[in-house]
C-alpha positions in Angstrom: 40.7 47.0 -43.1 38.7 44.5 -41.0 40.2 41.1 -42.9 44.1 43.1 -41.8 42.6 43.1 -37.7 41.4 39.4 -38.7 44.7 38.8 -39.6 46.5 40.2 -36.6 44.1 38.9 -34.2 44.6 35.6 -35.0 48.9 35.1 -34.2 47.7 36.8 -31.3 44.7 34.4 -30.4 47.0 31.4 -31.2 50.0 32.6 -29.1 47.5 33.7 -26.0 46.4 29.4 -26.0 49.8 28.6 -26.5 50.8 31.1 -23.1 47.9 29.2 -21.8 48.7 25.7 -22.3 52.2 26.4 -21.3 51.4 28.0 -17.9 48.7 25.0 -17.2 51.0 22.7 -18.0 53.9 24.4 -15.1 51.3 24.4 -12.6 50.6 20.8 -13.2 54.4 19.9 -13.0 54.5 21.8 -9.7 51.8 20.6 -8.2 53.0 17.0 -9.4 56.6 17.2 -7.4 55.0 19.4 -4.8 53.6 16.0 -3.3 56.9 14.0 -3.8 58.8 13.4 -0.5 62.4 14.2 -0.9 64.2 12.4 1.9 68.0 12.9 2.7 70.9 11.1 0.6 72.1 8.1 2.6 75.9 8.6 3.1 76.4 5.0 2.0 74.7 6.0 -1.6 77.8 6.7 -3.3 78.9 3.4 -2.2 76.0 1.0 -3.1 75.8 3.1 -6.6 79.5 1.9 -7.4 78.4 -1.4 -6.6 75.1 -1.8 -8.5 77.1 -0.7 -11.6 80.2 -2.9 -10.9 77.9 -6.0 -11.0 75.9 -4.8 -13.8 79.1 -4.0 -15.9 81.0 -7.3 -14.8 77.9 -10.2 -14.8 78.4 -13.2 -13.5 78.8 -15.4 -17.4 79.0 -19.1 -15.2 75.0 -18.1 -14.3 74.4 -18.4 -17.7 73.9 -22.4 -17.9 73.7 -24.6 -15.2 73.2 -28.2 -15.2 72.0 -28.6 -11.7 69.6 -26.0 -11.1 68.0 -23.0 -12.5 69.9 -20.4 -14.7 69.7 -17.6 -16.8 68.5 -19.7 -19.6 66.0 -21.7 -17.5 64.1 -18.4 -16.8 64.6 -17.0 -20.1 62.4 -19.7 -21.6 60.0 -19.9 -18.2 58.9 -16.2 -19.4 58.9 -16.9 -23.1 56.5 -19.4 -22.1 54.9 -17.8 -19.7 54.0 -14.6 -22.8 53.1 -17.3 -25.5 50.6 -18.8 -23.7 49.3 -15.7 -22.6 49.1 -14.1 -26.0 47.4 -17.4 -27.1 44.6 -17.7 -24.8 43.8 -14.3 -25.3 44.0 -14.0 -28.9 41.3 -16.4 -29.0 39.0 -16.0 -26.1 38.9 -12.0 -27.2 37.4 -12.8 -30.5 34.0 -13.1 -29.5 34.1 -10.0 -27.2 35.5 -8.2 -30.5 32.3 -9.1 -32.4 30.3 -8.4 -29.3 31.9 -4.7 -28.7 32.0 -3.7 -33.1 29.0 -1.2 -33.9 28.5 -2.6 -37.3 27.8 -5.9 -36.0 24.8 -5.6 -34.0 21.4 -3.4 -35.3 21.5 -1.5 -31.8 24.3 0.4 -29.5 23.4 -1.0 -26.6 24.9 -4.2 -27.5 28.2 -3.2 -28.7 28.0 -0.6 -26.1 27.5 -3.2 -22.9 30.5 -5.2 -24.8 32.6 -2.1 -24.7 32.0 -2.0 -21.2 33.1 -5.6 -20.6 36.2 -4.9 -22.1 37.0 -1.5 -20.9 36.3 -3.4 -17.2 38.9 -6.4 -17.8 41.4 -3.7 -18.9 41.1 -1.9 -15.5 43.0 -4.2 -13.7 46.8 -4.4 -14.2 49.1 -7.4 -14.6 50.6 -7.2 -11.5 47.3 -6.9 -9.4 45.6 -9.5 -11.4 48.5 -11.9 -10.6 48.3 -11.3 -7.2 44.7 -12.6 -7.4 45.8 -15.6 -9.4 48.2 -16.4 -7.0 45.9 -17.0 -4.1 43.8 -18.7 -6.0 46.5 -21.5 -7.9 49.7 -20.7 -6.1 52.4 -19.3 -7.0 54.5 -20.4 -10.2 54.1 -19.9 -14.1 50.7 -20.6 -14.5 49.2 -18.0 -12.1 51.5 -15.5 -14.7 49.5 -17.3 -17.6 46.4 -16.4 -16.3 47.1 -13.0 -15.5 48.4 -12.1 -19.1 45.9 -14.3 -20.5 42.6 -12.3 -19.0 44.4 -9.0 -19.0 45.5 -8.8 -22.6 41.8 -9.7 -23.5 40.8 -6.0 -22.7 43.2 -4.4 -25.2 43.3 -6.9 -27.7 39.6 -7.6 -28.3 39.7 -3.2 -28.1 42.1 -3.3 -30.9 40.0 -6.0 -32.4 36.8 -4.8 -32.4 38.1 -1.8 -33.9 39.6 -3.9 -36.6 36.1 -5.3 -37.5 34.4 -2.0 -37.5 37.1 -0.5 -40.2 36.0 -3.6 -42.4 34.4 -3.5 -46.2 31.1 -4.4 -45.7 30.4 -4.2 -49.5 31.2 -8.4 -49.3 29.4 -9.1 -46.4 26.5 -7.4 -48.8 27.2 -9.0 -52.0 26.8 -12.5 -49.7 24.0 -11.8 -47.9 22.2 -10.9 -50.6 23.5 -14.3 -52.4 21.6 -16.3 -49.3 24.8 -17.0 -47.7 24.4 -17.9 -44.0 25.9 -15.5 -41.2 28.6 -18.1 -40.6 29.7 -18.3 -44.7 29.4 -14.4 -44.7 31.8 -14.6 -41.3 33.8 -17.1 -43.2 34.7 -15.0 -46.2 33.9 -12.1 -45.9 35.1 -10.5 -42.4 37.7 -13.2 -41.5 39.5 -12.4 -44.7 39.6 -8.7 -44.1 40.5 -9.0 -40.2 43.1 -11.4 -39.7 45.7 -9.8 -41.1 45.0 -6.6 -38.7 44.5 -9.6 -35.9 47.3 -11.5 -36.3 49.4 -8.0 -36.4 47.8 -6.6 -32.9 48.6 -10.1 -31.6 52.5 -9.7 -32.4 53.0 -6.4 -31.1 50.5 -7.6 -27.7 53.2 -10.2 -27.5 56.2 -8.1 -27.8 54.3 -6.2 -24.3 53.7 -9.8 -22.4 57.3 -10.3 -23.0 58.2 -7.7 -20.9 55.3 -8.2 -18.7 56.2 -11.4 -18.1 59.5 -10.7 -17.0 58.0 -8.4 -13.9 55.0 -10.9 -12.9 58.7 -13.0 -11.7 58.7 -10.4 -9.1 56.0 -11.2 -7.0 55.7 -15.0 -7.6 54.4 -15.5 -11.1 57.2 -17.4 -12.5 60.3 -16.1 -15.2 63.0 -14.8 -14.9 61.9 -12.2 -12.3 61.8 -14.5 -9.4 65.5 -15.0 -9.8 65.8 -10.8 -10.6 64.1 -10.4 -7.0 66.4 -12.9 -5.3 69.5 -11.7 -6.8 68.2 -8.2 -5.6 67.9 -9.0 -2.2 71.1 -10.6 -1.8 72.5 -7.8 -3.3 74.6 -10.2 -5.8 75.0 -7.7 -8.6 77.1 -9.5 -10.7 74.1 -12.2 -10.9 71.3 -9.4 -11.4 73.9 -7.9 -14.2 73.1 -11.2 -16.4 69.8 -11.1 -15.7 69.3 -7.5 -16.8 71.6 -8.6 -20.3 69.7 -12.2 -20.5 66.3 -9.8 -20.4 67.4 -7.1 -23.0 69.0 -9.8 -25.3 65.7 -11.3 -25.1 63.5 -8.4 -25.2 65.2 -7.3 -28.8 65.6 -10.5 -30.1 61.5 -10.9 -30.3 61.1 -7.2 -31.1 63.2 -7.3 -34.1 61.3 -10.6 -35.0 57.9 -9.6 -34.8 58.4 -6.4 -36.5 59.6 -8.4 -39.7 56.7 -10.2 -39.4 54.1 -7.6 -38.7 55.3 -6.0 -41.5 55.1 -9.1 -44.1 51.6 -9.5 -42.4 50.4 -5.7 -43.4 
């Protein structure tokens, strides 16, 4: 008799959390748009709405190339660039702060723990804010962009990469240690071996995000194709902000499609 009430209490329990959950979760949706302004609908709306989509539908092709000034292409490769170098200087600067943050590679946890910190502290501050900073600091252009994707993506990759080095084998590392091999041979070939592949896979997908990233740093000064997006934006010249928005999701897909073959060749 008492494992039948077991029985029926239980749907009951399970459904009570679910009623829960669900009524938690309305209140927080209310409260959310409570505190969203909603201002009157401009009677010109309907007419700028027509217009955005009739530039965005009809782009202007001739801004696709050039020859005397900047173009669609131009700023296509400006943010390409702007995401390699990005992803490269922070691929290998976050190595170190990988090793620093793993548990299995320091006898206490206040070390990796005071690495953790480091990185959870870089990742605090956005793209956009950190490019801000660069941009006082070296003017504006592509290379304040670099160094905001640069020291950003250091956070989450060395995060993803220290957690990387704490899944590894360490019966190698073992087997070599206890061989007399020195820390850097036991580095060498025994964890390098067994990480890259996870690193050079985080470091795809973390470029696949600068792309984009790169692309909105334009915005506010940091080079790409944004700083043309912005202009064209202004000036309300939809056709040109049409290609820009086609240039950007040709471009976005194209590497997507790319890395993913080769993330999965890599795993």
């Amino acid at each position: 008799m008492s494992q039948t009430n077991t029985k029926v209490n239980k749907p009951k329990k399970k459904y009570l959390f679910k009623t829960v959950i669900f009524v938690l979760l309305a209140l927080l949706y209310i409260w959310a748009f409570s505190g969203m302004p909603i201002n009157s609908i401009k009677e010109t709306a309907g007419q700028i709405s027509q217009a955005i989509f009739t530039g965005i539908f009809h782009p202007d092709w001739d801004y696709v190339y050039l020859p005397e000034g900047e173009d669609l292409l131009r700023g296509l490769l400006d943010t390409l660039a702007i995401a390699i170098l990005g992803t490269f200087i922070s691929a290998i600067l976050c190595v170190p702060f990988a090793f620093w943050a793993a548990n299995n590679m320091s006898k206490g946890k206040v070390v990796s723990g005071s690495g953790k910190f480091v990185l959870s502290f870089i990742r605090t501050f956005p793209e956009v804010v950190m490019a801000i900073l660069f941009i006082k600091a070296v003017g504006p252009g592509s290379f304040a962009g670099v160094l905001a994707l640069g020291l950003h993506s250091i956070g989450m990759l060395g995060k993803l990469f220290s957690e990387e080095v704490e899944n590894l084998d360490m019966g190698p590392t073992e087997a070599l240690t206890a061989t007399g091999a020195s820390r850097l041979q036991v580095l060498w070939f025994a964890v390098l071996p067994q990480v890259m592949p996870g690193f050079l896979s985080y470091t795809l997908y973390r470029f696949e995000i600068n792309i984009r990233s790169a692309a909105i740093l334009g915005v506010i000064g940091a080079g790409g194709i944004g700083t043309p997006l912005i202009f064209a934006l202004s000036s309300r010249d939809w056709d040109r902000v049409g290609i820009i928005l086609l240039g950007i999701i040709v471009m976005v897909t194209i590497i997507d499609a790319i890395s993913g073959y080769l993330r999965k060749k890599i795993i």
